[in-house]
N, C-alpha and C positions, 0 to 999 in steps of 0.2 A: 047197730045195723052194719054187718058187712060188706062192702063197695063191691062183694062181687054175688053174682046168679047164679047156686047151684044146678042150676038144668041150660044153663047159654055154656056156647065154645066159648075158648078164650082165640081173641081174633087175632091173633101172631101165631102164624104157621111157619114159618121161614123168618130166618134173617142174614144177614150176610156184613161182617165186618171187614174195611178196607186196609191194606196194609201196605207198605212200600216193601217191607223185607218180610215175607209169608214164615219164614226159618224162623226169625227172631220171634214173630208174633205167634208161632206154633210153642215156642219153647216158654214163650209165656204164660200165657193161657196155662199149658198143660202142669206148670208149675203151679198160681194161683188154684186155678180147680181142680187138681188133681185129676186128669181126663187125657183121654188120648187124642189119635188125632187119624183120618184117611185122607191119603193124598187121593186127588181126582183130577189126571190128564184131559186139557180141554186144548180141542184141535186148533182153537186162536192163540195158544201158546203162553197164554193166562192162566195163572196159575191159583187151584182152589183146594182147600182141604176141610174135610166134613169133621166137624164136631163130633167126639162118639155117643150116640144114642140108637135107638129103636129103629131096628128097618121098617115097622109097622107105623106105619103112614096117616094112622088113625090114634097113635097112640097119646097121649097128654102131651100139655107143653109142645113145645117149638122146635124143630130142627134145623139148624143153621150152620155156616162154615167162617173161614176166613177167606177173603179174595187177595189177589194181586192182580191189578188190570191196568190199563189207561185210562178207561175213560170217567172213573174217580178216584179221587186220592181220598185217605183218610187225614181226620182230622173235622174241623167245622162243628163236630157236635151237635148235628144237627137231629141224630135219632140215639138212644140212649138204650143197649138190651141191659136187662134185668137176669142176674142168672140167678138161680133157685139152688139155695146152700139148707145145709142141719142148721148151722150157724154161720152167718157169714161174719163174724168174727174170726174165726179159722182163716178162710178165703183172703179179708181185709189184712190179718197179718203174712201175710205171704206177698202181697204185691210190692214193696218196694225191695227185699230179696230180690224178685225175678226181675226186678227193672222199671217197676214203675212206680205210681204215685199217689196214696190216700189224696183223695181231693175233700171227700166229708167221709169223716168215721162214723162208726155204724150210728145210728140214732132210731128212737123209736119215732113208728107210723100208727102210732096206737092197738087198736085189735086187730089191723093186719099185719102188726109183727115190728121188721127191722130191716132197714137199710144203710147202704152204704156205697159210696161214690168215689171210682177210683178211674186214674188214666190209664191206659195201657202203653206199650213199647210205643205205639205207633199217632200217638196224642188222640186215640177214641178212648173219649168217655165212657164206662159202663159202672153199670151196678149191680148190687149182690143183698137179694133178698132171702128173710128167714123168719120164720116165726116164733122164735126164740134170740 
């Protein structure tokens, strides 16, 4: 039996990773996942840039950016995104390259596949799932 509902959303629409250096943490990301990156001017002088995905707003999966703010810092690990790899084996070797740190190599989740737990430039946890 697999943990997820073919006819339910999946409830993560948005997510937002914090960062103290947005440059560093764009150049990481884009390293690890291979992805680009849109800056987006916000008039409080905060600084955000969008993940590249789907401008359709209905499409699967989640659309999210990185921030630079005040009023959180990264770090704490308090929420953990998952990003969706062919293998994240690929992804998992590229992180300490770009700067940062396997924290758990890839391991299986049984019939839902494969994870794996890394830090980024700016000490947030994420992981990188795949079904293979």
């Amino acid at each position: 039996m697999a943990c997820c509902n073919s006819t339910a959303k999946n409830p993560v629409n948005w997510f937002e990773i914090n960062t103290t250096d947005i440059e560093r943490a764009k150049k990481f990301y884009a390293t690890v996942l291979n992805t680009t990156f849109m800056d987006c001017p916000m008039h409080t002088g905060d600084k955000m840039s969008f993940f590249a995905g789907s401008e359709d707003c209905n499409a699967p999966n989640a659309m999210g950016c990185l921030v630079q703010h005040n009023f959180s810092k990264p770090g704490g690990n308090s929420v953990v995104v998952y990003f969706q790899c062919e293998d994240c084996q690929v992804e998992q070797d590229r992180v300490e390259a770009a700067g940062g740190k396997v924290a758990v190599p890839k391991f299986s989740i049984g019939e839902n596949g494969f994870c794996a737990i890394c830090i980024d430039t700016e000490g947030n946890a994420f992981g990188l799932h795949s079904m293979k």
